[in-house]
PDB file of N, H, CA, C and O in Angstrom:
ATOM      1  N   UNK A   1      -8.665  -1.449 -13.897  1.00  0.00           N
ATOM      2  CA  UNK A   1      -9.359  -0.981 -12.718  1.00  0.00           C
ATOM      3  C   UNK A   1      -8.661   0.271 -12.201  1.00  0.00           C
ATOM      4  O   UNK A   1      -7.455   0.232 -11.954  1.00  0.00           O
ATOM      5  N   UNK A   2      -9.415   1.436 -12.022  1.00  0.00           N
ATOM      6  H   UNK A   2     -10.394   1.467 -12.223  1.00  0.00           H
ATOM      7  CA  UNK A   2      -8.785   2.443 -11.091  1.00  0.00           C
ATOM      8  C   UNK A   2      -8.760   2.046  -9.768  1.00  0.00           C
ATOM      9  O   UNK A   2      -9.467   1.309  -9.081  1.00  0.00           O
ATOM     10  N   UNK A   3      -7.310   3.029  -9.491  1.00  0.00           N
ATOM     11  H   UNK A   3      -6.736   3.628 -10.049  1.00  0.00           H
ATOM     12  CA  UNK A   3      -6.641   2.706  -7.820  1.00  0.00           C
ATOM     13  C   UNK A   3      -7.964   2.753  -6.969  1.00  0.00           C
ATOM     14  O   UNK A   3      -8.185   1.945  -6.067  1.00  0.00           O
ATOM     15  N   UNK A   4      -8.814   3.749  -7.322  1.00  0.00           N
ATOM     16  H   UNK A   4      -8.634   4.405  -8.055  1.00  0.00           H
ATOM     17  CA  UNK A   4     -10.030   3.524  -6.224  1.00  0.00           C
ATOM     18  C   UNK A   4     -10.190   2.340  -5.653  1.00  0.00           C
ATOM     19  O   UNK A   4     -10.013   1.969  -4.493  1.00  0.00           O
ATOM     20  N   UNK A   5     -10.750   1.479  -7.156  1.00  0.00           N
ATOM     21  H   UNK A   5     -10.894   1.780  -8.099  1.00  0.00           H
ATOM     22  CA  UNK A   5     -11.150  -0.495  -6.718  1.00  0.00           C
ATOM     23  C   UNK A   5     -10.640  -0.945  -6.228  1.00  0.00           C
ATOM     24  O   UNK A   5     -10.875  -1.786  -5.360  1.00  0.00           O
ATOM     25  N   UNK A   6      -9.414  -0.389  -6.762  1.00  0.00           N
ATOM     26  H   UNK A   6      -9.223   0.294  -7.467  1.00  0.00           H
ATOM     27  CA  UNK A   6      -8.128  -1.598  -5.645  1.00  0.00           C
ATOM     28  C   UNK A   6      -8.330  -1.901  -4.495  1.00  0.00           C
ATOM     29  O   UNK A   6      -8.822  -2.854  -3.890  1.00  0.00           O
ATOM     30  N   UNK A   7      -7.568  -0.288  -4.105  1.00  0.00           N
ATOM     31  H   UNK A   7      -7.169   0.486  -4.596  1.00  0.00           H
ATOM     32  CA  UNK A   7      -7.852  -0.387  -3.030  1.00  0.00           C
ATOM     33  C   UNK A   7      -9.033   0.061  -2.363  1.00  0.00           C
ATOM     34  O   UNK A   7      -8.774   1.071  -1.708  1.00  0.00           O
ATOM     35  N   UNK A   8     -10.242  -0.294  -2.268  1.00  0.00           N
ATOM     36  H   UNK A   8     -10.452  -1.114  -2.800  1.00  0.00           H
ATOM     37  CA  UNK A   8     -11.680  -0.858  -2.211  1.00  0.00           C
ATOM     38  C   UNK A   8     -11.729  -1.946  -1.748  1.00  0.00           C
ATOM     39  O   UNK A   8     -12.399  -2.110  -0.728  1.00  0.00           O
ATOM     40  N   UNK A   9     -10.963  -3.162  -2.409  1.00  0.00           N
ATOM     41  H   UNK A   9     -10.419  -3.029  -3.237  1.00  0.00           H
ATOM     42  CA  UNK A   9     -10.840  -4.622  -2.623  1.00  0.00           C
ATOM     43  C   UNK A   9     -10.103  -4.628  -1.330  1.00  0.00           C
ATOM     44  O   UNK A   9     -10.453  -4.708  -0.152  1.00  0.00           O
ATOM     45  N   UNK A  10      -9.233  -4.543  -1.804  1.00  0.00           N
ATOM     46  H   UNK A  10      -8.950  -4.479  -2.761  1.00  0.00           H
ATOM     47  CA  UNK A  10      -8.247  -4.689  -0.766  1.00  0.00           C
ATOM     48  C   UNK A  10      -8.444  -4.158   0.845  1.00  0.00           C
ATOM     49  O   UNK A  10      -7.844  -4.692   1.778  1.00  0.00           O
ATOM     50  N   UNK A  11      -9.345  -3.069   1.002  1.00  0.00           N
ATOM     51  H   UNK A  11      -9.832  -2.635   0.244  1.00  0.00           H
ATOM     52  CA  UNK A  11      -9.864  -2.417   2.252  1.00  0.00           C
ATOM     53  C   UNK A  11     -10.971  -3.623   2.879  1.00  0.00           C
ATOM     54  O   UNK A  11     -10.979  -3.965   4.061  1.00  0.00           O
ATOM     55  N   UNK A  12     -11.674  -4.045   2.068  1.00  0.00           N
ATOM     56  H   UNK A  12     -11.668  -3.766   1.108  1.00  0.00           H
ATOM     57  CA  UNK A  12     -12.522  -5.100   2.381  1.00  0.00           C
ATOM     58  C   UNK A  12     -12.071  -6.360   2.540  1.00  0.00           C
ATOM     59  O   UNK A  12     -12.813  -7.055   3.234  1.00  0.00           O
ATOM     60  N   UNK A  13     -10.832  -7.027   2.014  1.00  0.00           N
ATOM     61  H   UNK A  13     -10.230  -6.462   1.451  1.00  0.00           H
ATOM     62  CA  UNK A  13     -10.389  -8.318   2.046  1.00  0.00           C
ATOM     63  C   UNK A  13      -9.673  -8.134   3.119  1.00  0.00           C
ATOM     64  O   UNK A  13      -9.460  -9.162   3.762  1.00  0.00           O
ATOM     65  N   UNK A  14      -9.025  -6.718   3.718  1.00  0.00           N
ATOM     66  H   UNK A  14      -9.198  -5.882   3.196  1.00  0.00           H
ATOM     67  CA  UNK A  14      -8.231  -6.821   5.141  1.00  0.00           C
ATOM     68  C   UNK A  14      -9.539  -6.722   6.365  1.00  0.00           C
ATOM     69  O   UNK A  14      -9.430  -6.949   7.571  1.00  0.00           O
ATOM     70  N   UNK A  15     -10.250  -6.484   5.924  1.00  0.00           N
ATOM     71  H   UNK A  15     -10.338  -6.301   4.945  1.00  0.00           H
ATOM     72  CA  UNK A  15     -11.309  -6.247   6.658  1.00  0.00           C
ATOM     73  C   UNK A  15     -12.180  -7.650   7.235  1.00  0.00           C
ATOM     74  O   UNK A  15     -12.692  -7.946   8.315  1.00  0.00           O
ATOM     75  N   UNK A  16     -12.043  -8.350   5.850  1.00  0.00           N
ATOM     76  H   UNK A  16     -11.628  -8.109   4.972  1.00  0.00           H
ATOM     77  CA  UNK A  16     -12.833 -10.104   6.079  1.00  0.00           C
ATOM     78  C   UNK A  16     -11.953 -10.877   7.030  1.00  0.00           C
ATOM     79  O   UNK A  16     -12.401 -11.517   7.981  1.00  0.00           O
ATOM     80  N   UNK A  17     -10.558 -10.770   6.689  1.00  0.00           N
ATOM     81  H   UNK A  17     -10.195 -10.250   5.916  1.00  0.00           H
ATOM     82  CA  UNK A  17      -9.304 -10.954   7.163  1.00  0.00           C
ATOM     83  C   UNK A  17      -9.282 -10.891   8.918  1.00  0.00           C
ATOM     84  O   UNK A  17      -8.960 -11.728   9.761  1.00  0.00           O
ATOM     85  N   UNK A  18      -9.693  -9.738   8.997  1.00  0.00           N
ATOM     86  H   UNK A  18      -9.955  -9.058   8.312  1.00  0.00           H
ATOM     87  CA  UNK A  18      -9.171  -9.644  10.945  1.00  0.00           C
ATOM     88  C   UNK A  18     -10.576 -10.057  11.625  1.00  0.00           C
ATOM     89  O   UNK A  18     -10.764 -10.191  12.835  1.00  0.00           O
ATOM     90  N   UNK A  19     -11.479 -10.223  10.641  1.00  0.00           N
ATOM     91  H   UNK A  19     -11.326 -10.115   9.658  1.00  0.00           H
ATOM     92  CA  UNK A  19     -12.763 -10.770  11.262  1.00  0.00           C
ATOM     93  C   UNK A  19     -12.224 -12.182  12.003  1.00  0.00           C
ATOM     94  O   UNK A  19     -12.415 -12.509  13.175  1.00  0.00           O
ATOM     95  N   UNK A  20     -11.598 -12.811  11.112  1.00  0.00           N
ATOM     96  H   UNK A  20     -11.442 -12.546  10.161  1.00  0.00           H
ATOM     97  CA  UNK A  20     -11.428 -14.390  11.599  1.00  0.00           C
ATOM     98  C   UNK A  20      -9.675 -14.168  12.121  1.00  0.00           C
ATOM     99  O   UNK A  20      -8.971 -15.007  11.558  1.00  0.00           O
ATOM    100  N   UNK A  21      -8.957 -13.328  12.957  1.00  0.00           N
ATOM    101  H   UNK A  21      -9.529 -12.646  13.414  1.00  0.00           H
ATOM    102  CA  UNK A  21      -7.817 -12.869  13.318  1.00  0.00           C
ATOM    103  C   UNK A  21      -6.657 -13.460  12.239  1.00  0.00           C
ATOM    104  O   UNK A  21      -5.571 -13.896  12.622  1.00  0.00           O
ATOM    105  N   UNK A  22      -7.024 -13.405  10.995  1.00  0.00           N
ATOM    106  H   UNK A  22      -7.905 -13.050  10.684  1.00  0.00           H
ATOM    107  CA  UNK A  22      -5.901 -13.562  10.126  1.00  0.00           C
ATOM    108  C   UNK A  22      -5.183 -14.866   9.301  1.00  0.00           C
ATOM    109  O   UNK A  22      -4.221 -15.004   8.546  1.00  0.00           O
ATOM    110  N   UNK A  23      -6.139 -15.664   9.847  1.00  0.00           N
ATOM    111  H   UNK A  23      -6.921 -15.551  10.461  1.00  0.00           H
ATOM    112  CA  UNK A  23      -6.535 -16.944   9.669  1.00  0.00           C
ATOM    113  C   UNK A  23      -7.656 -17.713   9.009  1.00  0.00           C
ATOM    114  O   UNK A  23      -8.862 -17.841   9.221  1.00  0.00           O
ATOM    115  N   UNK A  24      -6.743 -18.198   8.080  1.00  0.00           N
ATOM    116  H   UNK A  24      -5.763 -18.094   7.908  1.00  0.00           H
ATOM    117  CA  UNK A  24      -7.350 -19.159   6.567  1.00  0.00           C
ATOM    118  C   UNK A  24      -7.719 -20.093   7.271  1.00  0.00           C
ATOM    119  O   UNK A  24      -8.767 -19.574   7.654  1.00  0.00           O
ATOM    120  N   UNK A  25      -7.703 -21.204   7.829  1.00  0.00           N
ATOM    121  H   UNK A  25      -6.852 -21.626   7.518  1.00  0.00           H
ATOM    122  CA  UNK A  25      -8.565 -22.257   8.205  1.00  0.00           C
ATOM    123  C   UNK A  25      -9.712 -21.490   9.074  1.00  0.00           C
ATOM    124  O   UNK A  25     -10.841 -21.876   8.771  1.00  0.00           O
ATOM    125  N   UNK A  26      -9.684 -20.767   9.805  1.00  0.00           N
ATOM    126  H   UNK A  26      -8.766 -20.454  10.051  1.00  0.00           H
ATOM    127  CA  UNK A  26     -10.774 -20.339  10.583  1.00  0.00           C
ATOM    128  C   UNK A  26     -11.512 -19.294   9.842  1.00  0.00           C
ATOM    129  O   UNK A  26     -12.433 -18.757  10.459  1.00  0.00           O
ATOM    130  N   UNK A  27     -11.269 -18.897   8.596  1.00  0.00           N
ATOM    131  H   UNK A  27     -10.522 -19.333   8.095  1.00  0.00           H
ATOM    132  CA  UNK A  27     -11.886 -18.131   7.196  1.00  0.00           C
ATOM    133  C   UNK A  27     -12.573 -19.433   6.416  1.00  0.00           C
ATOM    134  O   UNK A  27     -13.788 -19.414   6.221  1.00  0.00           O
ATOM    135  N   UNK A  28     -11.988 -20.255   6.094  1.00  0.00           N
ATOM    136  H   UNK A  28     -11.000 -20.270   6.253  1.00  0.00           H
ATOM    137  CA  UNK A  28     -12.245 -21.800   5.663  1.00  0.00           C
ATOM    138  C   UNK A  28     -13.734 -22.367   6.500  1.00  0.00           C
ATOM    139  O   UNK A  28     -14.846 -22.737   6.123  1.00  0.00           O
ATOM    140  N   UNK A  29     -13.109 -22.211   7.704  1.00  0.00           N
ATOM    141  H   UNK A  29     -12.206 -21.911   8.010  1.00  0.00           H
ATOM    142  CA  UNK A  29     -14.148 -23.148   8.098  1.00  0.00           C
ATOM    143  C   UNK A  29     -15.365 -21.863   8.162  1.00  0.00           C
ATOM    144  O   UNK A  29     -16.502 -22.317   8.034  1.00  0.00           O
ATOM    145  N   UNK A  30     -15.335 -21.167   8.244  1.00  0.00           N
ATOM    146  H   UNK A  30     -14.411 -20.798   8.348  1.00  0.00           H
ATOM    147  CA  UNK A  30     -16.377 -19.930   8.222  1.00  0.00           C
ATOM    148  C   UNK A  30     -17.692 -20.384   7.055  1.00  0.00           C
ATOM    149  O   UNK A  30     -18.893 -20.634   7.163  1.00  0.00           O
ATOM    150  N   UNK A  31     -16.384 -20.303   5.572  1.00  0.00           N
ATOM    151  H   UNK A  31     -15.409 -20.100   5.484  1.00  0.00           H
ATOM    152  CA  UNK A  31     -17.119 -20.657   4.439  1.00  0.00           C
ATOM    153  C   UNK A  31     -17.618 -22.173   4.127  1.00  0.00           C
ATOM    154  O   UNK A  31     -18.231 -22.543   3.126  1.00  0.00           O
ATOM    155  N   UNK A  32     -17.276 -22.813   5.036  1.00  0.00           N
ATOM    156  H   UNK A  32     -16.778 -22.512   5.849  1.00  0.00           H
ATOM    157  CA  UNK A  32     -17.995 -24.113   4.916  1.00  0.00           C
ATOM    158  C   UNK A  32     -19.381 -24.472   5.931  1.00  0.00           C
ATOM    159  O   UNK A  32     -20.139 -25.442   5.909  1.00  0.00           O
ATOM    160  N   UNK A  33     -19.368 -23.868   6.367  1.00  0.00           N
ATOM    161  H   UNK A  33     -18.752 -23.080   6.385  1.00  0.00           H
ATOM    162  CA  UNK A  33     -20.784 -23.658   7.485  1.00  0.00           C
ATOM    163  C   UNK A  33     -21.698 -23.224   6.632  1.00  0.00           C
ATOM    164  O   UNK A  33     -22.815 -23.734   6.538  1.00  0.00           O
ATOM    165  N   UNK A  34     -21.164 -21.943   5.731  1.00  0.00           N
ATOM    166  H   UNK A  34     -20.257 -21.529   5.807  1.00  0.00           H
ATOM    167  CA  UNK A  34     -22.002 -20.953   5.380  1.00  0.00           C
ATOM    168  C   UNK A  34     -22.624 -21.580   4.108  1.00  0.00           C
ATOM    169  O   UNK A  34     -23.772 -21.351   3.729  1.00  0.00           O
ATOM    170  N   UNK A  35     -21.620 -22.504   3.410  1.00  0.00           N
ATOM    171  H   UNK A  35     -20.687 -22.689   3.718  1.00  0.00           H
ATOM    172  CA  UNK A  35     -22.302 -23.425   2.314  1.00  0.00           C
ATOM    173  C   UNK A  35     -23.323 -23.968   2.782  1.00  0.00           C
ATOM    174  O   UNK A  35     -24.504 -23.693   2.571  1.00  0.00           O
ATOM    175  N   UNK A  36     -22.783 -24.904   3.551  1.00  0.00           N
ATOM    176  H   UNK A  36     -21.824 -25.127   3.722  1.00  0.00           H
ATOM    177  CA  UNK A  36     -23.852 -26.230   4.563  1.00  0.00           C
ATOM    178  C   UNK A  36     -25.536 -25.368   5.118  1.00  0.00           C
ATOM    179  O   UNK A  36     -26.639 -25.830   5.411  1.00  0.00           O
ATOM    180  N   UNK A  37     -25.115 -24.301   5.067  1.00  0.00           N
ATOM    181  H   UNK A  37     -24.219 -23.926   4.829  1.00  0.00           H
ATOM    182  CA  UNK A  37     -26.697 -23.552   5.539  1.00  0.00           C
ATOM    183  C   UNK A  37     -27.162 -23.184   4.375  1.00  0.00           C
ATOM    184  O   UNK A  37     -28.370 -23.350   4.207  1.00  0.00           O
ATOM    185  N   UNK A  38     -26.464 -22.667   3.399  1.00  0.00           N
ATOM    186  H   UNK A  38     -25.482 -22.532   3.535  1.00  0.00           H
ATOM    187  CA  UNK A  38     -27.401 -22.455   2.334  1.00  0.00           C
ATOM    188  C   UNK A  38     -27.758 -23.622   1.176  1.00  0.00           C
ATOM    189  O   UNK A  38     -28.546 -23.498   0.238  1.00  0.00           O
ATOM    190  N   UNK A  39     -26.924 -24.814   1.530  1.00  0.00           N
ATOM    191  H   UNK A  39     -26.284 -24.915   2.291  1.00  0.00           H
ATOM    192  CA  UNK A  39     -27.625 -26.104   0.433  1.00  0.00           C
ATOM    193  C   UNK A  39     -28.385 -26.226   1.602  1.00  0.00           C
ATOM    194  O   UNK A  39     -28.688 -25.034   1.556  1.00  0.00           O
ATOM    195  N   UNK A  40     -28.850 -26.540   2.415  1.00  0.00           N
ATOM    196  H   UNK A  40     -28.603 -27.509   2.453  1.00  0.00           H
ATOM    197  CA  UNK A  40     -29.717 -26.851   3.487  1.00  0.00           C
ATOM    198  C   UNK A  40     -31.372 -26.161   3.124  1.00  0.00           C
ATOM    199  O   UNK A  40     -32.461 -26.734   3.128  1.00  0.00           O
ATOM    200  N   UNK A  41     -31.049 -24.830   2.847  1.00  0.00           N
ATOM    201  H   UNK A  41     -30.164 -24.364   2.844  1.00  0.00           H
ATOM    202  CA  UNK A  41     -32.006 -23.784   2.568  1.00  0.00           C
ATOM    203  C   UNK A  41     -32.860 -24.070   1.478  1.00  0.00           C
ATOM    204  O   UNK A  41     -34.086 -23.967   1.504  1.00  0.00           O
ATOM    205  N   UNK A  42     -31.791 -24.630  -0.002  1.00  0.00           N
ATOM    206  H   UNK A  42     -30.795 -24.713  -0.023  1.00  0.00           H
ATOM    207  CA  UNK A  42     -33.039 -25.602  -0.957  1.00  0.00           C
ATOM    208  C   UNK A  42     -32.681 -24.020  -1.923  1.00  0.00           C
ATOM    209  O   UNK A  42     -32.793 -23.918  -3.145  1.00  0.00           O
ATOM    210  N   UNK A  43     -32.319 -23.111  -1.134  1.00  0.00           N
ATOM    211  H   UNK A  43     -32.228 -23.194  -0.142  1.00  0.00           H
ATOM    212  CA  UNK A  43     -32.692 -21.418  -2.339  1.00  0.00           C
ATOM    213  C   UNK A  43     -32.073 -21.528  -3.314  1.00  0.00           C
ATOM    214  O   UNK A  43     -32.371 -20.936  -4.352  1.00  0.00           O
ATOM    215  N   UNK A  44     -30.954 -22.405  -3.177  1.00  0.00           N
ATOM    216  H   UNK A  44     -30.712 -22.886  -2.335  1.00  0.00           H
ATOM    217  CA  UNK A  44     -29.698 -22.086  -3.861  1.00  0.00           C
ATOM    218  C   UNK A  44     -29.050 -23.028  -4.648  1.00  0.00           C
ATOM    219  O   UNK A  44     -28.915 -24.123  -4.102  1.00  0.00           O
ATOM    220  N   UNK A  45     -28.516 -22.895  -6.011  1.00  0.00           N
ATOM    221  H   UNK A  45     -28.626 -22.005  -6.454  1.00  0.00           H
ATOM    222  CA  UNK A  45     -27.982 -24.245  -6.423  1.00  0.00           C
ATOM    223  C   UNK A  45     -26.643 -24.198  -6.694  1.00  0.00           C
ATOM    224  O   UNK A  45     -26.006 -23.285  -7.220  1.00  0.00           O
ATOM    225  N   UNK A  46     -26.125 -25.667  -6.136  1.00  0.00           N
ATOM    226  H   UNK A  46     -26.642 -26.409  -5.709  1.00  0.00           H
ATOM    227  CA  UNK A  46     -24.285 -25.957  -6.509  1.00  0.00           C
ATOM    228  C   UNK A  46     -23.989 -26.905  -7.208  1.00  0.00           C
ATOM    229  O   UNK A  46     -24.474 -28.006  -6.946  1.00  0.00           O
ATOM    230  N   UNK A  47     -23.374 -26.788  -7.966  1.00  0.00           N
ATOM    231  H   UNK A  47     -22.980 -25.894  -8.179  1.00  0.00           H
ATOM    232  CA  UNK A  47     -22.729 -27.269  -8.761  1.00  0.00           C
ATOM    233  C   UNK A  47     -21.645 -27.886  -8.488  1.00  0.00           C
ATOM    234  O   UNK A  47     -20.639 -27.184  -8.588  1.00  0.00           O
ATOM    235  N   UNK A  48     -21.399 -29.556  -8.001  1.00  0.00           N
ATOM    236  H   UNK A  48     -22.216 -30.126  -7.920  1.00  0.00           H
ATOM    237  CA  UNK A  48     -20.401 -30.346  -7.815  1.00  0.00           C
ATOM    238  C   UNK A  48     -19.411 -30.766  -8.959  1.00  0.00           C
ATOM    239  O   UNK A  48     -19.700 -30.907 -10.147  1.00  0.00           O
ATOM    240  N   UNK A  49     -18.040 -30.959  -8.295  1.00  0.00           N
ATOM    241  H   UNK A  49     -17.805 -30.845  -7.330  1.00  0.00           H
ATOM    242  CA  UNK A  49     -17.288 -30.791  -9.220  1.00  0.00           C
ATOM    243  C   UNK A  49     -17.698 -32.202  -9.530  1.00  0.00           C
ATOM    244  O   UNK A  49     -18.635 -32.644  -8.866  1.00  0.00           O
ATOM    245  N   UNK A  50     -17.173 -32.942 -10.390  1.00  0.00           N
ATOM    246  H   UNK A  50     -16.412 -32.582 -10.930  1.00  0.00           H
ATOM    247  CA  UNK A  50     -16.933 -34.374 -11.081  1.00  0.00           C
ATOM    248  C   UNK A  50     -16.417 -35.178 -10.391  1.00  0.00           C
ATOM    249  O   UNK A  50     -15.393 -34.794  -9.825  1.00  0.00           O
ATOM    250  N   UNK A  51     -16.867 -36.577 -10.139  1.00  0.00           N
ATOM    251  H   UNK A  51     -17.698 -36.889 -10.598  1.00  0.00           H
ATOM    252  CA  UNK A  51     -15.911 -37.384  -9.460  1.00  0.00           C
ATOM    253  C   UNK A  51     -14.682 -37.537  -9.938  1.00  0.00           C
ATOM    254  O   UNK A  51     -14.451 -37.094 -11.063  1.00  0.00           O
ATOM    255  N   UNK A  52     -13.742 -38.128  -9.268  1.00  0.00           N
ATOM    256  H   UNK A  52     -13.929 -38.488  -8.354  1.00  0.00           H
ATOM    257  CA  UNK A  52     -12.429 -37.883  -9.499  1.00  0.00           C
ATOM    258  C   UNK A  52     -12.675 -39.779 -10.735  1.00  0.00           C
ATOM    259  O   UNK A  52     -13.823 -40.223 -10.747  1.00  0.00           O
ATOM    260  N   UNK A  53     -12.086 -40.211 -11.182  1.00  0.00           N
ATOM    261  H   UNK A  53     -11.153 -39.851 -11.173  1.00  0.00           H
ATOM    262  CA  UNK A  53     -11.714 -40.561 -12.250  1.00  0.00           C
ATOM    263  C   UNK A  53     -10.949 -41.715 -11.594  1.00  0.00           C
ATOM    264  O   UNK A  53      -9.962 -41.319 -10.973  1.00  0.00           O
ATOM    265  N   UNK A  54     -11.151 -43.065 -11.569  1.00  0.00           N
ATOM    266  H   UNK A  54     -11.953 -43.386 -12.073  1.00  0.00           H
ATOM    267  CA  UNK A  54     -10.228 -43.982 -11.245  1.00  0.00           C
ATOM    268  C   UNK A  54      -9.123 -43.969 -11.663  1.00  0.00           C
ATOM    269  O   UNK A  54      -8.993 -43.347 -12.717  1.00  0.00           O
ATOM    270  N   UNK A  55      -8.116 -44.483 -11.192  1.00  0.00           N
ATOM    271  H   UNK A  55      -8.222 -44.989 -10.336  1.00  0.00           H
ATOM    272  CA  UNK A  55      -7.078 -43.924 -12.225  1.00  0.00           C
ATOM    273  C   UNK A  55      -6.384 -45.875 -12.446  1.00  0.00           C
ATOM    274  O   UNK A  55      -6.190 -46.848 -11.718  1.00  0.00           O
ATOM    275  N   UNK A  56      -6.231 -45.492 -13.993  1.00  0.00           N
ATOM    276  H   UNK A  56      -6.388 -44.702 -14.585  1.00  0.00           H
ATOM    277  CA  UNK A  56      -6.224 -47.331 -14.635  1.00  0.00           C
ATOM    278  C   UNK A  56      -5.055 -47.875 -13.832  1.00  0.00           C
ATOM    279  O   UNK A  56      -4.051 -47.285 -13.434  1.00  0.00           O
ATOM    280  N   UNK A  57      -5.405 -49.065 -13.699  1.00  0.00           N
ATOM    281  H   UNK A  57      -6.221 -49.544 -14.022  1.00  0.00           H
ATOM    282  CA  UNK A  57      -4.557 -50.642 -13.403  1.00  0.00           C
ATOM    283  C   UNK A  57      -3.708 -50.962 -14.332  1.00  0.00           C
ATOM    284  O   UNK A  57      -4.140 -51.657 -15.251  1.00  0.00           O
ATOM    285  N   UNK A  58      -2.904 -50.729 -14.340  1.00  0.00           N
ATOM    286  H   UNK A  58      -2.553 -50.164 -13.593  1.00  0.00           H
ATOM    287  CA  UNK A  58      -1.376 -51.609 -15.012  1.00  0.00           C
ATOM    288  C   UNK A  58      -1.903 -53.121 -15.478  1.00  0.00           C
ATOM    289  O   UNK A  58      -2.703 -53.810 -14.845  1.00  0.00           O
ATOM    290  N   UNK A  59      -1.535 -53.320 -16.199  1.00  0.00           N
ATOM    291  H   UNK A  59      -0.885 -52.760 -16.713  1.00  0.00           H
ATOM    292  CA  UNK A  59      -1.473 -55.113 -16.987  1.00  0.00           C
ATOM    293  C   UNK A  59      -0.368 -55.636 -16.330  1.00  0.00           C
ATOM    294  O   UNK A  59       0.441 -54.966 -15.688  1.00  0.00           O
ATOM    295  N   UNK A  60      -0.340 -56.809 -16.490  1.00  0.00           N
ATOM    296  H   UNK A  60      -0.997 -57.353 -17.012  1.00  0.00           H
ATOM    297  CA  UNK A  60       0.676 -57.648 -16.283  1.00  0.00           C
ATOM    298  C   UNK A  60       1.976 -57.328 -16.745  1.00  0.00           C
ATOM    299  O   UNK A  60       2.927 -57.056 -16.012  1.00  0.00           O
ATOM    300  N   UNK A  61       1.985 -57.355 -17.522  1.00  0.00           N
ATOM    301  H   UNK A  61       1.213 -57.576 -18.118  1.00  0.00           H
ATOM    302  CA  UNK A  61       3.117 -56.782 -18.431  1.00  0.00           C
ATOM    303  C   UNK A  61       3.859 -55.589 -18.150  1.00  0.00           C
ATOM    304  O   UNK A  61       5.068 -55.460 -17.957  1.00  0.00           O
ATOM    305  N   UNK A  62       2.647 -54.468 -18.162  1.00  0.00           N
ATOM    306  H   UNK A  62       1.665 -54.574 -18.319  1.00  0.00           H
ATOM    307  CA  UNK A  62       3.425 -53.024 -17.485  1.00  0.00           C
ATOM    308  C   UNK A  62       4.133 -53.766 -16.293  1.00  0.00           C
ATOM    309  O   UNK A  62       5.350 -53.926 -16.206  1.00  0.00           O
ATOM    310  N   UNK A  63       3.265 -54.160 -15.458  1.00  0.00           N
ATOM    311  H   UNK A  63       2.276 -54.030 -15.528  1.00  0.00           H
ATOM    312  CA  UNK A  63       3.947 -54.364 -13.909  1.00  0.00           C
ATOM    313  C   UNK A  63       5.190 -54.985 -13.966  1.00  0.00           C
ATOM    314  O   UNK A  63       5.982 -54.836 -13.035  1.00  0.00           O
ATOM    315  N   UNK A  64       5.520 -55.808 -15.145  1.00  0.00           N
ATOM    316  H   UNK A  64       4.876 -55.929 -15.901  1.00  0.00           H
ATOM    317  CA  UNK A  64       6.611 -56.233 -14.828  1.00  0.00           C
ATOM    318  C   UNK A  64       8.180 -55.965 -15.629  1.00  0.00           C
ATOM    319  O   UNK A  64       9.331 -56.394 -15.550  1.00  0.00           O
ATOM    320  N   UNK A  65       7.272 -54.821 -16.548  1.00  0.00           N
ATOM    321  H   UNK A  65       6.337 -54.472 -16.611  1.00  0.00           H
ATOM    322  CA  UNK A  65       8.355 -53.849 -16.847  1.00  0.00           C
ATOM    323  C   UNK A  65       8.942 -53.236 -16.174  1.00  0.00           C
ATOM    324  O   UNK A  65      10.122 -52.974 -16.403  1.00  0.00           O
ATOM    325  N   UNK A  66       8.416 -52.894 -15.323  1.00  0.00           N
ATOM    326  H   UNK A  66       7.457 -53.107 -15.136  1.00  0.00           H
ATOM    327  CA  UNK A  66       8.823 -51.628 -13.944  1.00  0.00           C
ATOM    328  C   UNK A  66       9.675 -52.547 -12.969  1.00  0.00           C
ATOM    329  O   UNK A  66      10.135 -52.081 -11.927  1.00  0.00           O
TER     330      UNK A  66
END
């Protein structure tokens, strides 16, 4: 990437930045509204990650190895 993009990127990410005074949870919660309105909308599709995966039960045996 030429320095232009960079800093391009970077002019705009300080820029998203002082919108919400510099602050990731209040950037966070920004982008979670903004989800919630657009699955709402029906326009748009997301893609959920996978449920998380039980994670296995020990036997008898393990347990009483430990």
């Amino acid at each position: 990437m030429a320095n232009y993009e960079i800093d391009e990127i970077r002019r705009i990410r300080r820029e998203i930045s002082a919108r919400f005074d510099h602050d990731a949870s209040k950037l966070g919660e920004y982008y979670r509204k903004l989800e919630e309105e657009y699955r709402k909308s029906g326009k748009y599709k997301f893609v959920d990650p996978p449920p998380e995966k039980p994670k296995a039960e020990k036997s008898k045996d393990e347990e009483a190895a430990d």
